[in-house]
PQR file with spaces between the fields and no chain letter, atoms N, CA, C, O and H, PARSE charges and radii, in Angstrom:
ATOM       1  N    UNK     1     -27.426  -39.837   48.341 -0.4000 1.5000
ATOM       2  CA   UNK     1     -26.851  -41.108   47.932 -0.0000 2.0000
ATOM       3  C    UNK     1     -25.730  -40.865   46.922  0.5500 1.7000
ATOM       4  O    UNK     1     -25.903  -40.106   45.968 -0.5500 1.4000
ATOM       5  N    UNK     2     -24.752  -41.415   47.103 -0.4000 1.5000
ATOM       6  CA   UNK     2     -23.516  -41.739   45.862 -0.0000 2.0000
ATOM       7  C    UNK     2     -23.735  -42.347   44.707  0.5500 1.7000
ATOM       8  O    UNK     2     -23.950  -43.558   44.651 -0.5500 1.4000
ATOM       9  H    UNK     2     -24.612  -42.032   47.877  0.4000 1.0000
ATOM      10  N    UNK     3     -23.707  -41.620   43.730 -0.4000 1.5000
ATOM      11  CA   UNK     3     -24.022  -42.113   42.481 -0.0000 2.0000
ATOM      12  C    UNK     3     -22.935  -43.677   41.884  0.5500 1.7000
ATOM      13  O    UNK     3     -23.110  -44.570   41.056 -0.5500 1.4000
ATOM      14  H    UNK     3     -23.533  -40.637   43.776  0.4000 1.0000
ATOM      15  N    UNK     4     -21.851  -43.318   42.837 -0.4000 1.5000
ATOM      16  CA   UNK     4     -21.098  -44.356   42.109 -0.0000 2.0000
ATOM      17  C    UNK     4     -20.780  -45.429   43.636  0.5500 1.7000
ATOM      18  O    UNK     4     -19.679  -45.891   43.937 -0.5500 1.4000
ATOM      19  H    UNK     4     -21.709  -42.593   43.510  0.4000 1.0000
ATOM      20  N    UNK     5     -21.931  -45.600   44.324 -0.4000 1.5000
ATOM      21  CA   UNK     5     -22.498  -46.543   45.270 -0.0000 2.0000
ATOM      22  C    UNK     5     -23.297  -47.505   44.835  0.5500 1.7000
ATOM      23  O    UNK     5     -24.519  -47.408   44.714 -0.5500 1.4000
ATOM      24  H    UNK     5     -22.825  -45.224   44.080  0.4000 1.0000
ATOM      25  N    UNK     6     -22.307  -48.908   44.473 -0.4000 1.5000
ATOM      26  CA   UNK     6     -23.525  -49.548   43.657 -0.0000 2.0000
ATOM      27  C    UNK     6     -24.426  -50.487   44.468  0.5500 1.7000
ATOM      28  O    UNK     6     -25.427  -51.031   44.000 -0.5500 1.4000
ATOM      29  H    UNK     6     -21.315  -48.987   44.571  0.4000 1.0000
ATOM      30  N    UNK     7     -23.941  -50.644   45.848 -0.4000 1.5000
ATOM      31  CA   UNK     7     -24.411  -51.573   46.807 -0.0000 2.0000
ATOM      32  C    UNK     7     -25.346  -51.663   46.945  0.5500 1.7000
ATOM      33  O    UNK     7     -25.729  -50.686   47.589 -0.5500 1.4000
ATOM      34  H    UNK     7     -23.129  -50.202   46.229  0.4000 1.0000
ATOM      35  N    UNK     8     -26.527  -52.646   46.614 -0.4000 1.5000
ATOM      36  CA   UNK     8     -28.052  -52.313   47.045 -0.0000 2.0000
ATOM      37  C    UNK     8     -28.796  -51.483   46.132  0.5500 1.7000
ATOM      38  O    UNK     8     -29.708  -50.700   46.395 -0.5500 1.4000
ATOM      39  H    UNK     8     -26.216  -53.440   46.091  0.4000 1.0000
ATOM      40  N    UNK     9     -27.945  -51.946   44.314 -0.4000 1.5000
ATOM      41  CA   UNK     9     -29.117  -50.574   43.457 -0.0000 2.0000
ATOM      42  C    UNK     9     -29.346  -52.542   42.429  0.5500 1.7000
ATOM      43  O    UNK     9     -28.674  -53.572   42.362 -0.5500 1.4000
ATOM      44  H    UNK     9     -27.204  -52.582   44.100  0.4000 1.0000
ATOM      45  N    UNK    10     -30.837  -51.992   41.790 -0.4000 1.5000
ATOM      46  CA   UNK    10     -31.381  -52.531   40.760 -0.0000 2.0000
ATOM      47  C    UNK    10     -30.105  -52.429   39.771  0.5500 1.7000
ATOM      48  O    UNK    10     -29.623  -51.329   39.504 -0.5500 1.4000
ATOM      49  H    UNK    10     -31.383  -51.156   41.844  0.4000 1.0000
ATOM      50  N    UNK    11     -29.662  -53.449   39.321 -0.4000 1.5000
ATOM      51  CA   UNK    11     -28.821  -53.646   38.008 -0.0000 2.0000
ATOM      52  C    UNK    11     -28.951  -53.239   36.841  0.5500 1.7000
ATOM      53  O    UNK    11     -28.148  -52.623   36.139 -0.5500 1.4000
ATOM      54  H    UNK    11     -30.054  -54.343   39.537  0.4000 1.0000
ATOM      55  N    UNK    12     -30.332  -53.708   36.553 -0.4000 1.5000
ATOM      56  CA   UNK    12     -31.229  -53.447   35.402 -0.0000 2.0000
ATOM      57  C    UNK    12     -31.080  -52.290   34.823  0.5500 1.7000
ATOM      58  O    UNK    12     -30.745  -51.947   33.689 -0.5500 1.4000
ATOM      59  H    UNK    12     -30.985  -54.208   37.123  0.4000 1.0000
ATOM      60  N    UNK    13     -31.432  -51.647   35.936 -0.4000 1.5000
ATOM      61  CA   UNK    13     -31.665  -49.848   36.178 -0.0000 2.0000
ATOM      62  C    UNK    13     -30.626  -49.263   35.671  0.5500 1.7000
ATOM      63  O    UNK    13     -30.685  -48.380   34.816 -0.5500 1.4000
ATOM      64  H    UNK    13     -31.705  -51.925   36.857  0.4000 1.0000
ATOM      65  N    UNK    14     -29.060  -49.957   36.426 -0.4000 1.5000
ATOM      66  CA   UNK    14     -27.762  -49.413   36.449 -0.0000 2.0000
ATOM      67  C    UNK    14     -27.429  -49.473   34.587  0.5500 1.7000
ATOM      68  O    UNK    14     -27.076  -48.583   33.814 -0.5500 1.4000
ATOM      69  H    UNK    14     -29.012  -50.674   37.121  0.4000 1.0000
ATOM      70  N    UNK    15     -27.722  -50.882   34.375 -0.4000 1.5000
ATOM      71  CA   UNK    15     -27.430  -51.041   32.858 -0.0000 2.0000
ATOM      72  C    UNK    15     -27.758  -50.148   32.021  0.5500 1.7000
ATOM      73  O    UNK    15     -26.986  -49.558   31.266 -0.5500 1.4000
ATOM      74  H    UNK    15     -28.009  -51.606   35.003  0.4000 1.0000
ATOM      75  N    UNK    16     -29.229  -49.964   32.135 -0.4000 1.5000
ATOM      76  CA   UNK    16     -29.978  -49.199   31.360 -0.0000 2.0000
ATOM      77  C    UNK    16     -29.677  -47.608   31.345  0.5500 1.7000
ATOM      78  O    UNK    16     -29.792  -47.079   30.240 -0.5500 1.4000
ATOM      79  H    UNK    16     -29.856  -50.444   32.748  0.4000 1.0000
ATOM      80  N    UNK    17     -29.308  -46.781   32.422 -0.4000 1.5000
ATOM      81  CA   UNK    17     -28.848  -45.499   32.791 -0.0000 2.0000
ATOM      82  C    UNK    17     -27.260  -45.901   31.906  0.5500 1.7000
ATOM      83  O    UNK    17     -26.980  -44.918   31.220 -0.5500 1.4000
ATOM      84  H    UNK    17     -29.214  -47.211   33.320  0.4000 1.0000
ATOM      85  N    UNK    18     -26.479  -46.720   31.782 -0.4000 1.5000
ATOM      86  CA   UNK    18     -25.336  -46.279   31.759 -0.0000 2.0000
ATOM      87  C    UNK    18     -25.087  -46.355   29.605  0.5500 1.7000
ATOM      88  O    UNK    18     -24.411  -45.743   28.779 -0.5500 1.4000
ATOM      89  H    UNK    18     -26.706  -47.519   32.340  0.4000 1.0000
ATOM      90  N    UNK    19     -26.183  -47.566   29.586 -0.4000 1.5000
ATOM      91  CA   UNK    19     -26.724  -47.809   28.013 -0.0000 2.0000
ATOM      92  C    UNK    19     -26.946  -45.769   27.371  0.5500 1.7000
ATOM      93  O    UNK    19     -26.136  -45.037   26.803 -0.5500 1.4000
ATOM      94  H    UNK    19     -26.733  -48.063   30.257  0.4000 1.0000
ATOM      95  N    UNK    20     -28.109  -45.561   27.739 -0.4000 1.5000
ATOM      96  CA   UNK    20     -28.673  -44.107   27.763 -0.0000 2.0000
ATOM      97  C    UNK    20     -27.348  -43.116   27.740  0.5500 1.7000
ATOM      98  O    UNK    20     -27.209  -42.409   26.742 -0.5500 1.4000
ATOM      99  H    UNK    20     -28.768  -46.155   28.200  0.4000 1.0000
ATOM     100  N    UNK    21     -26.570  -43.054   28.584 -0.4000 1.5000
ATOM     101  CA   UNK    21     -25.211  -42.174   29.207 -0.0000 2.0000
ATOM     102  C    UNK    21     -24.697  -42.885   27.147  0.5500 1.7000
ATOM     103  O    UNK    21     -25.058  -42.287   26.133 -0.5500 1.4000
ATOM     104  H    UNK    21     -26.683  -43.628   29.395  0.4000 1.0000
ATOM     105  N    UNK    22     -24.209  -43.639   27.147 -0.4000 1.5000
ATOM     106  CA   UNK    22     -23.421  -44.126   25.968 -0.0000 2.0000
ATOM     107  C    UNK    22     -23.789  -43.890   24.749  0.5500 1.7000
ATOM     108  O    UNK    22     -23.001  -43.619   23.843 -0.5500 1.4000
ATOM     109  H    UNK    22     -23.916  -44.125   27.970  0.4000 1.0000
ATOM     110  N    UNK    23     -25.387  -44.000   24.595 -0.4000 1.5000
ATOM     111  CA   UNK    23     -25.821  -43.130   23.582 -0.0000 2.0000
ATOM     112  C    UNK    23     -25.859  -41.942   22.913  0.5500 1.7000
ATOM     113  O    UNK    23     -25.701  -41.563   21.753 -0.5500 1.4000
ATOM     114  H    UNK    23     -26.027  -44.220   25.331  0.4000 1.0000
ATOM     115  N    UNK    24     -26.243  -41.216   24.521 -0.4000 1.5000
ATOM     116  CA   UNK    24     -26.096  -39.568   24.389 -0.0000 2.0000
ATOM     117  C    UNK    24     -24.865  -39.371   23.992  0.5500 1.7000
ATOM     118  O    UNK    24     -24.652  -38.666   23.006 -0.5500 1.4000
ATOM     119  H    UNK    24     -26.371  -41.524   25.463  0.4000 1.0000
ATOM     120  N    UNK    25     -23.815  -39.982   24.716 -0.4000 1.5000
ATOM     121  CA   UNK    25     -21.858  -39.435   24.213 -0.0000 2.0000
ATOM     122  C    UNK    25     -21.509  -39.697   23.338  0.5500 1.7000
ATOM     123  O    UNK    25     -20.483  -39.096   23.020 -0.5500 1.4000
ATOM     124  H    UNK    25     -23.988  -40.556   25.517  0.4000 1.0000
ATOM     125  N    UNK    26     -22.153  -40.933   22.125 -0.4000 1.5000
ATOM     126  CA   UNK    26     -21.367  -41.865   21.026 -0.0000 2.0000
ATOM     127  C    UNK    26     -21.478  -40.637   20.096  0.5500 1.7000
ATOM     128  O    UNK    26     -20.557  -39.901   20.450 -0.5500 1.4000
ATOM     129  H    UNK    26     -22.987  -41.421   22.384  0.4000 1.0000
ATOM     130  N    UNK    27     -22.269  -39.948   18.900 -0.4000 1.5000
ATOM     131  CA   UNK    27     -22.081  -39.109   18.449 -0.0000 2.0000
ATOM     132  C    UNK    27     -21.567  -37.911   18.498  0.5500 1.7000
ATOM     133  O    UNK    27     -21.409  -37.245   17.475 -0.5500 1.4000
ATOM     134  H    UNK    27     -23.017  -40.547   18.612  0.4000 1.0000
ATOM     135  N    UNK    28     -21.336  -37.607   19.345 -0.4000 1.5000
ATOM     136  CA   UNK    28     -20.685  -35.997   19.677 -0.0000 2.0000
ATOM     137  C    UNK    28     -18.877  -36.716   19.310  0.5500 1.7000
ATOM     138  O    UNK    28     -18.171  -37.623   19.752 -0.5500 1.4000
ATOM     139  H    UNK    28     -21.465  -38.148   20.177  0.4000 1.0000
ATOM     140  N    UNK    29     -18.756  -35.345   17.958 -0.4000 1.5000
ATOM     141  CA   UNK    29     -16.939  -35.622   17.988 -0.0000 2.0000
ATOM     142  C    UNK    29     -16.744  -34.942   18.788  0.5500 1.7000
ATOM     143  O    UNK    29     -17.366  -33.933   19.121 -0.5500 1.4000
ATOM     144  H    UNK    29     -19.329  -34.609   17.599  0.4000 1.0000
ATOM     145  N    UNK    30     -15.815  -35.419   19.226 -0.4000 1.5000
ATOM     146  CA   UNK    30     -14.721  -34.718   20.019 -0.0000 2.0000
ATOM     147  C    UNK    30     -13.274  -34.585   19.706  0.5500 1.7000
ATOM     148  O    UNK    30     -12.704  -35.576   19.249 -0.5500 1.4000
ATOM     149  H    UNK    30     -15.310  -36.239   18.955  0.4000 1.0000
ATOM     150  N    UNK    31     -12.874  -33.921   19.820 -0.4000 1.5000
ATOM     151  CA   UNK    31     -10.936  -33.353   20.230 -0.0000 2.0000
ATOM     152  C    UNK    31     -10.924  -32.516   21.496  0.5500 1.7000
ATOM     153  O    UNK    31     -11.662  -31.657   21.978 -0.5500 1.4000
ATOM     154  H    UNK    31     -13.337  -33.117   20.192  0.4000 1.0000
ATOM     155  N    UNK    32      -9.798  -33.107   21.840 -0.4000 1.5000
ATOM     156  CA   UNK    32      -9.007  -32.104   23.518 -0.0000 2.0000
ATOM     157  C    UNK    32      -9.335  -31.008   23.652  0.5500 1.7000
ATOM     158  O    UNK    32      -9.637  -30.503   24.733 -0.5500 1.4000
ATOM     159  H    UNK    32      -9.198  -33.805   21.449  0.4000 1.0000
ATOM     160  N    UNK    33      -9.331  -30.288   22.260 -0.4000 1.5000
ATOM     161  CA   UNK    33      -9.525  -28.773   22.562 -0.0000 2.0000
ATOM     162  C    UNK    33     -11.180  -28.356   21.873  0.5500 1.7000
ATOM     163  O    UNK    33     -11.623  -27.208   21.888 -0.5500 1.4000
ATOM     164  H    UNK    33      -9.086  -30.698   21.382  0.4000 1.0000
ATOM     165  N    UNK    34     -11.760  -29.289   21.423 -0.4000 1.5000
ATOM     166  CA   UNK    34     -13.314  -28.657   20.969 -0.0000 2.0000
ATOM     167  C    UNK    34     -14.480  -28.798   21.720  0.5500 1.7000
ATOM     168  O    UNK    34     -14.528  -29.476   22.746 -0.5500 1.4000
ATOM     169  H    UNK    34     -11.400  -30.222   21.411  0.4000 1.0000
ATOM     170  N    UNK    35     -15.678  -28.014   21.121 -0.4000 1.5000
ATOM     171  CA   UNK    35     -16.540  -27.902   21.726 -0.0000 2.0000
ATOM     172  C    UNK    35     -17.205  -29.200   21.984  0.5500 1.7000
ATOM     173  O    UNK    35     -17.932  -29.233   22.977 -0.5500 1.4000
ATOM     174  H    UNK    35     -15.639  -27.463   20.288  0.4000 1.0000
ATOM     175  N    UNK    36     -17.059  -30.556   21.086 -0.4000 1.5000
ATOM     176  CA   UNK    36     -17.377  -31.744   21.712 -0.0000 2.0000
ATOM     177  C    UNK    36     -17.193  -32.593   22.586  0.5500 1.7000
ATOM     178  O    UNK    36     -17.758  -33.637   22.910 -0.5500 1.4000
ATOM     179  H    UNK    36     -16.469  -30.529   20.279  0.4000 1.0000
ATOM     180  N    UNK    37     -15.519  -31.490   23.269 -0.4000 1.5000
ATOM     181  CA   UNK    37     -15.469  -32.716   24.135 -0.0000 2.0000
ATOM     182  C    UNK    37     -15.636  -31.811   25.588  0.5500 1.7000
ATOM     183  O    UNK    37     -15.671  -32.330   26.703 -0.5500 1.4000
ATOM     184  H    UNK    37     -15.060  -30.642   23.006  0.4000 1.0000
ATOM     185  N    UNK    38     -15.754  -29.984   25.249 -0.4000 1.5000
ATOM     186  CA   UNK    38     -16.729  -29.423   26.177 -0.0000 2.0000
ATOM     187  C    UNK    38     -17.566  -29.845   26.631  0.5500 1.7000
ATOM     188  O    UNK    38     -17.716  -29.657   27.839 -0.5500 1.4000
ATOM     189  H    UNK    38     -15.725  -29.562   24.343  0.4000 1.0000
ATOM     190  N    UNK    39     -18.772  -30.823   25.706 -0.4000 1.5000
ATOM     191  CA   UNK    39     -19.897  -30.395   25.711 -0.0000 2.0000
ATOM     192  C    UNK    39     -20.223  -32.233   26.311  0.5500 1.7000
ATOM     193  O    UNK    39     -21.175  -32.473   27.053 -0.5500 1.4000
ATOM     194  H    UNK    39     -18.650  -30.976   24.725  0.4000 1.0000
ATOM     195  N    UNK    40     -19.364  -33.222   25.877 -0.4000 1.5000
ATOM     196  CA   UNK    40     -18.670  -34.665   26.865 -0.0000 2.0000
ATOM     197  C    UNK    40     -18.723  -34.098   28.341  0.5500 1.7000
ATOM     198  O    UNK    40     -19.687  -34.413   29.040 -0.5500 1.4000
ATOM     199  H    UNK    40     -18.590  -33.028   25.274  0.4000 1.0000
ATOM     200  N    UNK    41     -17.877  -33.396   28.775 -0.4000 1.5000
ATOM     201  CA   UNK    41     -18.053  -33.181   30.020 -0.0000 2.0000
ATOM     202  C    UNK    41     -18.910  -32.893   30.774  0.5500 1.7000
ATOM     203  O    UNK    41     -19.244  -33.421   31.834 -0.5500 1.4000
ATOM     204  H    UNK    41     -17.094  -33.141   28.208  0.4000 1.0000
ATOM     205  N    UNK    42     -19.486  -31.618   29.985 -0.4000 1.5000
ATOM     206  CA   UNK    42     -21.183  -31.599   30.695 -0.0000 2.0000
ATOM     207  C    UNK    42     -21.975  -32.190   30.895  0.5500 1.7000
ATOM     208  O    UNK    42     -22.665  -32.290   31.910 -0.5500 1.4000
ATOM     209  H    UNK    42     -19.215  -31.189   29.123  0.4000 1.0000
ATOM     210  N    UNK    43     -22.011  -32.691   29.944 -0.4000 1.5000
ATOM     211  CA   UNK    43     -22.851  -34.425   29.995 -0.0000 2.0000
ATOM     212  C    UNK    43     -22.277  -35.082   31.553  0.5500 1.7000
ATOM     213  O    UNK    43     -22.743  -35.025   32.691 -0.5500 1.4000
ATOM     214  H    UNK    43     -21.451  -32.610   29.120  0.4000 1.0000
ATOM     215  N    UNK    44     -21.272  -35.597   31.080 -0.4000 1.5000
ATOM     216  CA   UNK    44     -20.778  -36.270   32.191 -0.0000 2.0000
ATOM     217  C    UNK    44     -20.681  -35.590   34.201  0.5500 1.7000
ATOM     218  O    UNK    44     -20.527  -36.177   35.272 -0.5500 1.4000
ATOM     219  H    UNK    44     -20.894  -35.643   30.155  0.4000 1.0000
ATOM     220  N    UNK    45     -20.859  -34.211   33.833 -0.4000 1.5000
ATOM     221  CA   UNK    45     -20.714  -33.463   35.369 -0.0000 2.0000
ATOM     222  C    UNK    45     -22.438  -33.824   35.776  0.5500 1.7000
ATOM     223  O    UNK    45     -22.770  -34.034   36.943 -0.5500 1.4000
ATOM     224  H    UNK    45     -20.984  -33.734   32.963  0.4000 1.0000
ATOM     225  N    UNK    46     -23.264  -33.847   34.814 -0.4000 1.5000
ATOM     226  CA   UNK    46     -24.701  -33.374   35.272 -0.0000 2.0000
ATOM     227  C    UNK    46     -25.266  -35.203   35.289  0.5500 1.7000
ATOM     228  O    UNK    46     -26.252  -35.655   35.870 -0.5500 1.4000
ATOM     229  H    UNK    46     -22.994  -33.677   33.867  0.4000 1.0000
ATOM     230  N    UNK    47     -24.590  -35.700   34.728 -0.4000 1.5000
ATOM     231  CA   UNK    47     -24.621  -36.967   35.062 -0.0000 2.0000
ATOM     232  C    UNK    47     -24.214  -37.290   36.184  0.5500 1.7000
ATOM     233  O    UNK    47     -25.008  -37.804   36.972 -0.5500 1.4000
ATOM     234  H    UNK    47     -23.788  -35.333   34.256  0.4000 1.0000
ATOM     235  N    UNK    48     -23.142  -37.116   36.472 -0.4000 1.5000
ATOM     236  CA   UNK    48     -22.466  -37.902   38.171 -0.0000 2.0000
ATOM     237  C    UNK    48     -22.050  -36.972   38.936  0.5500 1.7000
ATOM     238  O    UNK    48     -21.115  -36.987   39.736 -0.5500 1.4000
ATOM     239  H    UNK    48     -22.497  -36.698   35.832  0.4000 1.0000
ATOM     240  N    UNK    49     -23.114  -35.769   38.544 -0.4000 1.5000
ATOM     241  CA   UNK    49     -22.939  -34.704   39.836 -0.0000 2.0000
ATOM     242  C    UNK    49     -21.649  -34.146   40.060  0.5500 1.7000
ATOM     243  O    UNK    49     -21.310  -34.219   41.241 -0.5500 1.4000
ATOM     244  H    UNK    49     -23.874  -35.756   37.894  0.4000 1.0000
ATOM     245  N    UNK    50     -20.966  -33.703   39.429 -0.4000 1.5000
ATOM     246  CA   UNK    50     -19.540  -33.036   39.803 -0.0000 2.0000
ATOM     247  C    UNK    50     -19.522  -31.377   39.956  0.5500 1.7000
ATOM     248  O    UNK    50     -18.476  -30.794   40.239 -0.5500 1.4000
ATOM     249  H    UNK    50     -21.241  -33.644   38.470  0.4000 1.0000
């Protein structure tokens, strides 16, 4: 299934996963070139599968 297929998903669910996603990222600094915004991406690949 496509993660970014929203057709036919619980909302609730969607809210709540994307709430969680926003949490985990809000503290981490980041800049272009540091390890926070390394470490943003990873987050984000293992999140939406890239």
């Amino acid at each position: 299934m496509d993660k970014l297929d929203f057709r036919g998903q619980d909302f609730s669910q969607t809210g709540k996963a994307m709430y969680e996603l926003a949490c985990e990222l809000f503290p981490i600094a980041r800049s272009i070139t540091g390890q926070g915004f390394r470490d943003s991406l990873e987050i984000l690949n293992k999140t939406l599968g890239g």
